[in-house]
C-alpha positions in Angstrom: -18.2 -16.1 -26.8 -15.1 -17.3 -24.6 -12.9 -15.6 -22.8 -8.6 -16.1 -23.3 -7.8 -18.6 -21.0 -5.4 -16.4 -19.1 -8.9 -14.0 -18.2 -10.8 -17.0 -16.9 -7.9 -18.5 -15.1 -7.3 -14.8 -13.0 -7.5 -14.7 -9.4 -9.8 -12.4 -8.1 -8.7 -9.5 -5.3 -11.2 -11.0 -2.5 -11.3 -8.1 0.1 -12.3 -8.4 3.9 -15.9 -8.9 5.2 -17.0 -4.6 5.1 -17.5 -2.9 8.5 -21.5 -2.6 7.5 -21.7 -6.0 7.0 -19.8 -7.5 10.3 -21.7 -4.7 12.0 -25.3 -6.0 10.8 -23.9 -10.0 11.2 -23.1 -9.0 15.0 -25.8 -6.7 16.0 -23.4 -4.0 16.8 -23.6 -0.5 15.7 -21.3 0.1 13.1 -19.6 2.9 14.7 -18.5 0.1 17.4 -16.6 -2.1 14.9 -12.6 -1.7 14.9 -11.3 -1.3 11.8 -7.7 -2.2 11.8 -7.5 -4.6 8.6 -6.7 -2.1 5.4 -3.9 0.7 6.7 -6.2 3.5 7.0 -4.9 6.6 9.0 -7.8 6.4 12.1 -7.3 10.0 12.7 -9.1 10.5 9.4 -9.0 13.2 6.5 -7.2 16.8 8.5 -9.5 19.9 9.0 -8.2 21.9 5.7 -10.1 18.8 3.3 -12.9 19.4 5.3 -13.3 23.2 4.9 -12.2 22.6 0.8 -15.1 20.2 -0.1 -17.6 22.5 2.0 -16.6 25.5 -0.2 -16.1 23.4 -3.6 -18.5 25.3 -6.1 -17.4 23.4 -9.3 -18.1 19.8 -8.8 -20.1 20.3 -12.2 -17.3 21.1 -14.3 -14.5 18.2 -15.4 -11.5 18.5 -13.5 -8.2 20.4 -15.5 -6.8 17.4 -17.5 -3.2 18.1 -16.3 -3.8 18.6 -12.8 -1.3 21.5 -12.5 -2.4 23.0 -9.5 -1.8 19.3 -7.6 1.2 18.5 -9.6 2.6 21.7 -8.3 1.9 20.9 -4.9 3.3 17.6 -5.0 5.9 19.2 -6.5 6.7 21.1 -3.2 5.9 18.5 -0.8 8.4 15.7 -3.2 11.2 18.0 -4.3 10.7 16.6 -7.8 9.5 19.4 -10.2 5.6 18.7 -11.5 6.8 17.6 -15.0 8.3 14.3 -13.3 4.7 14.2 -12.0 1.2 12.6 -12.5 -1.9 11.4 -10.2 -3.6 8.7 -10.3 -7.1 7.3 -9.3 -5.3 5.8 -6.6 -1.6 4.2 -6.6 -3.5 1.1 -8.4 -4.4 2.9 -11.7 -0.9 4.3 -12.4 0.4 0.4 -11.6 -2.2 -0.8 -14.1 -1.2 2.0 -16.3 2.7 1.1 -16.5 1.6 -2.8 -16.9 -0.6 -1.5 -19.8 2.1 0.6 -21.6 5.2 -1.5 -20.8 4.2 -4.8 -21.5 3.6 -7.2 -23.6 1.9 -10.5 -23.4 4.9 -13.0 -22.6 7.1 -10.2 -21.1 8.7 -11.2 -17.6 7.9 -9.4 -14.6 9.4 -10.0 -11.3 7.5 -9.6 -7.9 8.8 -10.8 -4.2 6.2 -12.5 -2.1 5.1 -11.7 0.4 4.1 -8.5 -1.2 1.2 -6.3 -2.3 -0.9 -8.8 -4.6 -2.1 -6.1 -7.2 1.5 -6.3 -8.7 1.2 -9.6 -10.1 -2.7 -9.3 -11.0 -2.0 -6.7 -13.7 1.0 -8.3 -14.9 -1.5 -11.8 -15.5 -4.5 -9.5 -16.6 -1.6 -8.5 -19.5 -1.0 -12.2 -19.8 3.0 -12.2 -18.6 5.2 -14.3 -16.5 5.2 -13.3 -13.3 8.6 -14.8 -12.0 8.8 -15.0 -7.9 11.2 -14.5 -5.8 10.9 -15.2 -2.7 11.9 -13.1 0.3 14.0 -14.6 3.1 13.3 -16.2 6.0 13.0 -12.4 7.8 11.2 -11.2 5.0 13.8 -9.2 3.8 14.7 -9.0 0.1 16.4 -11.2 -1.9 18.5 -9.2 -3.8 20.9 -11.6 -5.2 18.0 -13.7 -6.2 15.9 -10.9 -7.9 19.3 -9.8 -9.9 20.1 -13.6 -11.2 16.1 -14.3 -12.3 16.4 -10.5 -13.7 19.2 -11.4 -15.7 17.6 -15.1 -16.9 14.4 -14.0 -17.6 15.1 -10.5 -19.3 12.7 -9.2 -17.3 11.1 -6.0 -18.3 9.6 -5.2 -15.0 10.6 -5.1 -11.2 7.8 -4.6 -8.7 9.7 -3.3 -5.2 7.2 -2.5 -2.8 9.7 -0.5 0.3 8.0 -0.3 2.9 6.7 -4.0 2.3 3.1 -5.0 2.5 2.5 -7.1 4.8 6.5 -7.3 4.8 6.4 -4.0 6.7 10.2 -3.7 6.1 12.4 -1.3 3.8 15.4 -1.9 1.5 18.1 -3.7 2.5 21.8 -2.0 1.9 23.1 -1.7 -1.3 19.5 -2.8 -3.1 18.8 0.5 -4.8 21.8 0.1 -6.8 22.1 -3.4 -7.4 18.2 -2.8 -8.9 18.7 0.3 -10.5 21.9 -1.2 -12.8 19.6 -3.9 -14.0 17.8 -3.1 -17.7 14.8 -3.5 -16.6 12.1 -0.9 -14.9 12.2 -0.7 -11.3 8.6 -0.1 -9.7 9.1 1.2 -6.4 6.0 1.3 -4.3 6.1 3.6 -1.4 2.9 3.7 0.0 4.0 3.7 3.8 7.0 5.9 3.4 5.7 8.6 5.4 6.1 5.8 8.3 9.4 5.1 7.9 13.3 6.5 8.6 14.4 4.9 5.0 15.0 7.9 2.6 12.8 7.6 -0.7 13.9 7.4 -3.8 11.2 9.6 -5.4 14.2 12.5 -5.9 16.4 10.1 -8.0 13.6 9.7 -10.7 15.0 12.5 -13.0 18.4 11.3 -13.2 17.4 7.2 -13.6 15.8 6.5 -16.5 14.8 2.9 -15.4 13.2 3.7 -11.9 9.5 5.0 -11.5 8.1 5.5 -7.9 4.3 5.2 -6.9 2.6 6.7 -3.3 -0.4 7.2 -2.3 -2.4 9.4 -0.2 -4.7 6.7 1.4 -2.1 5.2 4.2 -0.4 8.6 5.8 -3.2 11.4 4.3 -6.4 10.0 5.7 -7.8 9.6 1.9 -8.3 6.0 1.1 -11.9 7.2 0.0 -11.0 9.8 -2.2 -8.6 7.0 -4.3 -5.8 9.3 -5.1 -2.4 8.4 -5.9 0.4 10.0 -8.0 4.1 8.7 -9.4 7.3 10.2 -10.8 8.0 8.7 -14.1 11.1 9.4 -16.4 9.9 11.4 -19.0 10.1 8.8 -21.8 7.5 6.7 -19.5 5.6 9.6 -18.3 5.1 10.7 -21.9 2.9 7.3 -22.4 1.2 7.2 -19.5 -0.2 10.9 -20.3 -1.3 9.4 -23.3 -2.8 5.9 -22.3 -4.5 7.4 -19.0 -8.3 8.6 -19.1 -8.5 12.0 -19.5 -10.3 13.0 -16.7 -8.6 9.7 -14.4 -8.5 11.7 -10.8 -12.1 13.2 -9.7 -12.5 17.1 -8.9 -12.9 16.0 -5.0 -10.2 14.1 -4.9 -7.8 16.7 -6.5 -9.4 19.4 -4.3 -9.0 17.4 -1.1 -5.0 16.4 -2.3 -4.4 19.6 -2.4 -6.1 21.2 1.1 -3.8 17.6 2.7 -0.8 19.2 1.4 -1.6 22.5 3.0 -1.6 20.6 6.0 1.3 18.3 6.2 2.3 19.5 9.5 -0.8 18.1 10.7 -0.8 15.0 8.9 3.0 14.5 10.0 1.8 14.7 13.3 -0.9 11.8 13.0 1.8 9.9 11.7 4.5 10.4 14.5 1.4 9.3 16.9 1.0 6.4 14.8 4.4 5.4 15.0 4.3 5.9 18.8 1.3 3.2 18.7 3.2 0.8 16.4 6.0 0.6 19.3 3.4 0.6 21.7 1.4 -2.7 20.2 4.5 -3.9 19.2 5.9 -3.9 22.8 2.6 -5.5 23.9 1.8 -8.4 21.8 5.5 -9.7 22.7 4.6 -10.4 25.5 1.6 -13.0 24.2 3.6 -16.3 24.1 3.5 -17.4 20.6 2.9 -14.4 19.2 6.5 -13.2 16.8 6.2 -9.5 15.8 8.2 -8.6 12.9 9.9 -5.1 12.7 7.7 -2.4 10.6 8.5 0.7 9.1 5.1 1.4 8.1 1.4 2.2 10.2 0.2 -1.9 10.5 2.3 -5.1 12.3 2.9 -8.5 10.7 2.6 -11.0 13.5 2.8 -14.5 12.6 0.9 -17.1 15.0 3.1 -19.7 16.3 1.9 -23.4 18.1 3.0 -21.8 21.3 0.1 -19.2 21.1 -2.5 -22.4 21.6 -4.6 -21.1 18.1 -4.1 -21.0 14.6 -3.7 -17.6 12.7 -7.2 -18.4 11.4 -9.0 -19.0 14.7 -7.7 -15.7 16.1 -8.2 -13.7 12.9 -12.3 -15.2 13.4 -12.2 -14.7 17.2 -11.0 -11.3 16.9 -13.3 -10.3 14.0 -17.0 -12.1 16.8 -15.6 -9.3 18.9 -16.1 -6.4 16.5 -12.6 -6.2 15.3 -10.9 -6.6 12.1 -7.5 -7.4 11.2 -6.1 -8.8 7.7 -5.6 -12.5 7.9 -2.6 -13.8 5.8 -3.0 -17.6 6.3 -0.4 -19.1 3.8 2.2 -16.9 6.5 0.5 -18.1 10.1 0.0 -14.6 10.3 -2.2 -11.6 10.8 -1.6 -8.2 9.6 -2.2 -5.2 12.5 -3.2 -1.4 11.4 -1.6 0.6 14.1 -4.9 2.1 15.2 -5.6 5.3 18.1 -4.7 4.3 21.5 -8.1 3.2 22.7 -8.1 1.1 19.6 -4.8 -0.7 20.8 -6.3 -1.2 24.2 -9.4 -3.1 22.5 -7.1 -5.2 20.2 -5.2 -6.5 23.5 -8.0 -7.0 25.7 -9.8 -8.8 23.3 -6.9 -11.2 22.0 -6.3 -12.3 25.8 -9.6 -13.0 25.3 -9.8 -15.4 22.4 -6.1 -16.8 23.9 -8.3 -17.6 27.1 -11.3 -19.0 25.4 -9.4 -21.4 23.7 
């Protein structure tokens, strides 16, 4: 039996070399290995999900299928009321989901490289065109563009991803509602908001009936492991994905340690405003590497693109880095690298060891 063509022909998602893995390759301990490649939160998961797993007695029972006690949570921490609402097994299942109930094989779908690669995969694994548009030469948003191949097309689908991955950069003036007055569904991703000064737009979703917004808990909430997202939907969308989504889609951990986060946003908000501190910090430092362009961020990682001045290619100091036991995300087609903002210590590693690979060269 044979695949469609559009299955076979699907790019695969090829994650980074895993910390075991360079750990055993190099001899190291594994504990001694950087991680700054994926936009983890270093400071880990806060004290409260900790003490919540320890006590979890029910692991053996299925989780409540409507997740009220998170929704209501997430209800207080958003300001949008829990029936605007739903989690996800990370912000990649409730993307997957909205491909899987929206579209139809043919249907347009626009997406603005650079940008988070999953956007595209589910719109191809769907078998639609994905229509690019390019961001400008700062990385910043076409908007002009996206409205004129919006308009073309027909599209039926907008992925926005504000803050950008690897972009790092939020909506430009006057975006929002040059999007939002297209017919078309506006997916807006805002995985790194917690990182930035832009306001979100989660609190519009009840009044647009064209704009759903994702975010996750794996970036600001130390809980990439747990794979828990959530989205407000307008109703008519939400309705769907209720019905399309397994029943049981977000695991009894992952709700429970959700949950015990929210308790402790102070906390978490705190991890984040050190963060932000480091971003400036790393920031400030690797301008002065000559050859070395930092682009602004609102989020918890740096884009920095490898120019001729710097003496290697983004690719020699992506695998010079990595022989010294640390990781960052190589983007190659950009010249660049992409930097999680890690603890101090970390940053202090990252620029020893670059002046090293500079000087080895």
């Amino acid at each position: 039996m044979n695949l469609p063509p559009h299955i076979q022909n699907l790019p695969a998602y090829i994650p980074g070399e895993t910390l075991p893995a360079l750990a055993a390759r190099l001899g190291l301990p594994p504990e001694s290995i950087i991680k700054l490649d994926a936009n983890e939160n270093p400071f880990g998961t806060p004290p409260a999900v900790r003490r919540a797993l320890a006590a979890l007695d029910n692991p053996h029972l299925y989780p409540d299928p409507e997740y009220r006690e998170l929704r209501e949570a997430l209800a207080g921490y958003t300001g949008v009321p829990a029936e605007w609402l739903i989690p996800g097994n990370g912000s990649d299942e409730l993307l997957s989901l909205i491909t899987q109930v929206m579209l139809q094989p043919g249907d347009s779908v626009i997406v603005c490289p650079p940008t988070f690669s999953m956007y595209a995969f589910y719109a191809r694994l769907k078998n639609c065109h994905v229509i690019e548009v390019p961001r400008k030469d700062d990385f910043s948003l076409d908007v002009e563009g996206i409205v004129s191949a919006a308009r073309a097309s027909s599209a039926k689908m907008i992925f926005i991803d504000a803050p950008g991955n690897p972009t790092g950069l939020g909506l430009p003036a006057g975006c929002f509602d040059a999007l939002s007055a297209l017919p078309a569904l506006i997916v807006l991703d805002e995985a790194y908001i917690e990182f930035s000064d832009s306001r979100s737009h989660i609190t519009d979703v009840p009044g647009q009936e064209n704009l759903a917004v994702i975010r996750t808990f794996s970036k600001w909430a130390g809980l990439a492991g747990f794979r828990i997202g959530y989205g407000a939907f307008p109703k008519w969308l939400g309705s769907a994905l209720w019905t399309a989504k397994s029943p049981y889609n977000v695991t009894v951990p992952a709700a429970t340690a959700a949950v015990a986060a929210l308790s402790e946003v102070d906390f978490l908000l705190e991890t984040v405003a050190a963060l932000r501190v480091q971003r400036e910090r790393l920031a400030d430092e690797l301008s002065h590497f000559t050859g070395l362009a930092v682009f602004p961020s609102e989020t918890n990682f740096l884009l920095v693109r490898v120019t001729p001045e710097f003496g290697l290619s983004a690719v020699e100091l992506y695998e010079g880095l990595k022989e010294r036991g640390i990781l960052v995300r190589l983007f190659a087609g950009l010249e660049a690298i992409r930097i999680t903002v890690g603890k101090p210590e970390h940053t202090d590693a990252l620029l020893k060891a670059i002046g090293m690979v500079s000087s080895k060269w």
